[in-house]
C-alpha positions as CSV (number, residue, x, y, z in Angstrom):
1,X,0.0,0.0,0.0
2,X,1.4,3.6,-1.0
3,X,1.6,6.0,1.6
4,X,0.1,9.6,1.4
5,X,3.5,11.2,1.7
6,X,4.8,9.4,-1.6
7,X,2.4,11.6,-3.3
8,X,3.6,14.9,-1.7
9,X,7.2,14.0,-3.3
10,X,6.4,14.6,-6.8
11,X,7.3,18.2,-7.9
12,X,4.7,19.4,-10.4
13,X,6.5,20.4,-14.0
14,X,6.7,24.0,-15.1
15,X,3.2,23.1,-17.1
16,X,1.6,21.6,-14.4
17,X,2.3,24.6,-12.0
18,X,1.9,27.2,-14.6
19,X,-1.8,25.2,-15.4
20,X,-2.2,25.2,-11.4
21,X,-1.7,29.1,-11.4
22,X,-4.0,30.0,-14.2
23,X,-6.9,27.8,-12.4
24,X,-5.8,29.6,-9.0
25,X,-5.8,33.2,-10.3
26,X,-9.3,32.6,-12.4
27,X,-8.1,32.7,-15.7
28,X,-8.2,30.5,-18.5
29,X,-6.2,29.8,-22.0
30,X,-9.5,30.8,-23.4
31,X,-9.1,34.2,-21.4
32,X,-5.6,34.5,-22.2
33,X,-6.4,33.9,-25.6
34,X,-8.3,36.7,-26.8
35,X,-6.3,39.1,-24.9
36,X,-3.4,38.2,-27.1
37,X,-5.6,38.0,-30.4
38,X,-4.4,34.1,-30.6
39,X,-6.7,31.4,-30.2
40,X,-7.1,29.1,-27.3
41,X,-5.2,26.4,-29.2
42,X,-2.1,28.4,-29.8
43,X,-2.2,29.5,-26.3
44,X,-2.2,26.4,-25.3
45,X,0.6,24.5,-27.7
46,X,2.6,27.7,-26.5
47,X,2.3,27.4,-23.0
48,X,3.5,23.3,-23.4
49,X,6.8,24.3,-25.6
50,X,9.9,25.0,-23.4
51,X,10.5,28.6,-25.6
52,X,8.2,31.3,-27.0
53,X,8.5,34.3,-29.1
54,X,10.1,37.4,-26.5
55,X,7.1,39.5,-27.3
56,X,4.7,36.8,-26.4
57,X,6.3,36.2,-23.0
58,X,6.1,39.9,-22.3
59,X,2.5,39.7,-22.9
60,X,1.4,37.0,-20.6
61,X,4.0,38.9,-18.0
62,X,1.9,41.7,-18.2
63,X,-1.2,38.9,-16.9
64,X,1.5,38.5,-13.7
65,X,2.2,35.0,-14.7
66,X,5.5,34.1,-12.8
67,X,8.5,34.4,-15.3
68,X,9.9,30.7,-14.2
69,X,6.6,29.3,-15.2
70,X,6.4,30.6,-18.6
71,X,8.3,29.8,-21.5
72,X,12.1,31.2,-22.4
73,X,11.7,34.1,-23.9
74,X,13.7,33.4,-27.5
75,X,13.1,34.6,-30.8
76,X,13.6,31.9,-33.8
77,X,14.4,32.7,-37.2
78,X,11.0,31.3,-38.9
79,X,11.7,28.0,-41.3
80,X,14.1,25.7,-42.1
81,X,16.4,25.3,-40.8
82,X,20.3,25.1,-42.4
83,X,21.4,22.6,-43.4
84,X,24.7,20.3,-41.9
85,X,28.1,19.9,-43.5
86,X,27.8,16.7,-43.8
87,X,24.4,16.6,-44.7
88,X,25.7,18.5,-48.1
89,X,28.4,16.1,-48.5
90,X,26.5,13.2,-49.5
């Protein structure tokens, strides 16, 4: 039989706690969603990747989301991406 305190060992992951804040502080992806102009699918898939456009972070910032449970703030070049030396070699 598992004891109660094997449960309280587990540390949520930055989605789970970011999830647990949103539900804490009344908001929702849909919320979030039209505030940003984005739909509540790309709120979501956002909030699940490990970085996020700068500007994007700044935005859900300015909804007082903790910075260590967002996204890191990175700006990617948009598509593909180059190609390897060897990969040219061949």
């Amino acid at each position: 039989m598992e004891s109660s305190s094997e449960h309280n060992l587990i540390t949520p992951t930055r989605q789970e706690a970011l999830n647990i804040w949103i539900s804490r502080e009344g908001l929702s992806h849909a919320r979030i969603a039209r505030a940003l102009g984005l739909t509540q699918s790309a709120v979501s898939k956002m909030l699940k990747r490990d970085t996020a456009p700068v500007h994007r972070v700044e935005q859900l910032r300015e909804f007082g989301i903790p910075l260590h449970l967002l996204p890191q703030p990175v700006n990617l070049k948009p598509g593909p991406k180059p190609r390897s030396e060897a990969g040219e070699a061949a």
